[in-house]
C-alpha positions, 0 to 999 in steps of 0.5 A: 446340491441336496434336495430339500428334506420332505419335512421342509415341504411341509406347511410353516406351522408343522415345521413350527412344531417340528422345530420346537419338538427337537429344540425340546430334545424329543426322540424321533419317535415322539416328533415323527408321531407328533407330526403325523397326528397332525396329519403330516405324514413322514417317515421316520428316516425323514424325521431322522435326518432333518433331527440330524441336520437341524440339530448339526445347524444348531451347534454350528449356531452356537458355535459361531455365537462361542466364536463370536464371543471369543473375539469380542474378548479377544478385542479386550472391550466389552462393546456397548451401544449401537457399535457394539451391537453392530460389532456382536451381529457382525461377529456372528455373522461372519464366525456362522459363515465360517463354520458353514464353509468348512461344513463337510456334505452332511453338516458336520464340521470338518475337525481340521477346518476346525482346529483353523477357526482361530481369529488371526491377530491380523484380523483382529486388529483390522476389525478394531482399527475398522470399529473404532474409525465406526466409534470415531464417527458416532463420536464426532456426528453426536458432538456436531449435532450437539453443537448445532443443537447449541446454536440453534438453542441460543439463536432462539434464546436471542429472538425470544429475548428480542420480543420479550423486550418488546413486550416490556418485560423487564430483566429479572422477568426474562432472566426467570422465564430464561431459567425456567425454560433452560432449567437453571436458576437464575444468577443475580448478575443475569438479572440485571442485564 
């Protein structure tokens, strides 16, 4: 294993800097300066090897979200909803774990790994078989929570009409104070009951 970089030692905020500075497209020169006039004091070969290896984790992040993208198409829908923003998370997820196992010692891609990176339609169809047992799911957990919603909902109507008549309310004044509550407008033969 590697030992980590001198620039990985420094404190967050330099690194913070540093970052920013490669993510700009600055030279070595220019982040190697930056960061010794904030008194870090590095050398241009660490600066130029961490540059090299963060800007190598950078494609290979892209990469995994280009990859990720490609099999959402793949899947021919365009996710919406939690399913698929766990589907998207969870592409780039596993396309970014693949391309760092088929990074070779220095970060780069191994360009036969890479001509491999093709989703299997085997693959594919598991993910969507898996993602639309998820959608199943969410579809039946909403329609029972609406339903429970409902009953809830009519049982409260029931009591509320109980203490109305209790009250001395007649019909038509129950039948608006029931549509104003439900937001509905009040039906003639509701009314009268």
């Amino acid at each position: 294993m590697a030992r980590r970089s001198s620039i990985e030692h420094l404190p967050h905020e330099i690194r913070d800097v540093c970052l920013r500075l490669i993510r700009d497209g600055r030279t070595i020169h220019e982040i190697t300066a930056a960061l010794n006039d904030l008194d870090a004091d590095v050398s241009k070969s660490a600066v130029g090897r961490y540059v090299k290896s963060t800007r190598a984790l950078m494609q290979r992040h892209l990469a995994a979200q280009d990859i990720a993208s490609r099999l959402v198409a793949d899947l021919g829908e365009n996710p919406k909803g939690d399913v698929g923003a766990l589907l998207a998370e969870m592409l780039k997820t596993i396309a970014f774990q693949l391309m760092a196992d088929m990074a070779d010692e220095s970060g780069e891609l191994d360009a036969e790994a890479a001509a491999e990176l093709r989703a299997k339609p085997m693959d594919i169809m598991l993910l969507a078989k898996s993602l639309d047992h998820l959608e199943r799911a969410g579809a039946i957990g909403f329609k029972r929570r609406i339903e429970i919603e409902r009953l809830v909902l009519q049982r409260q109507a029931k009591a509320a009409e109980s203490t109305a008549k209790q009250q001395g309310l007649t019909g038509d004044q129950w039948a608006a104070i029931r549509a104003k509550f439900l937001g509905i407008q009040p039906d003639a033969g509701t009314a009268a009951a």
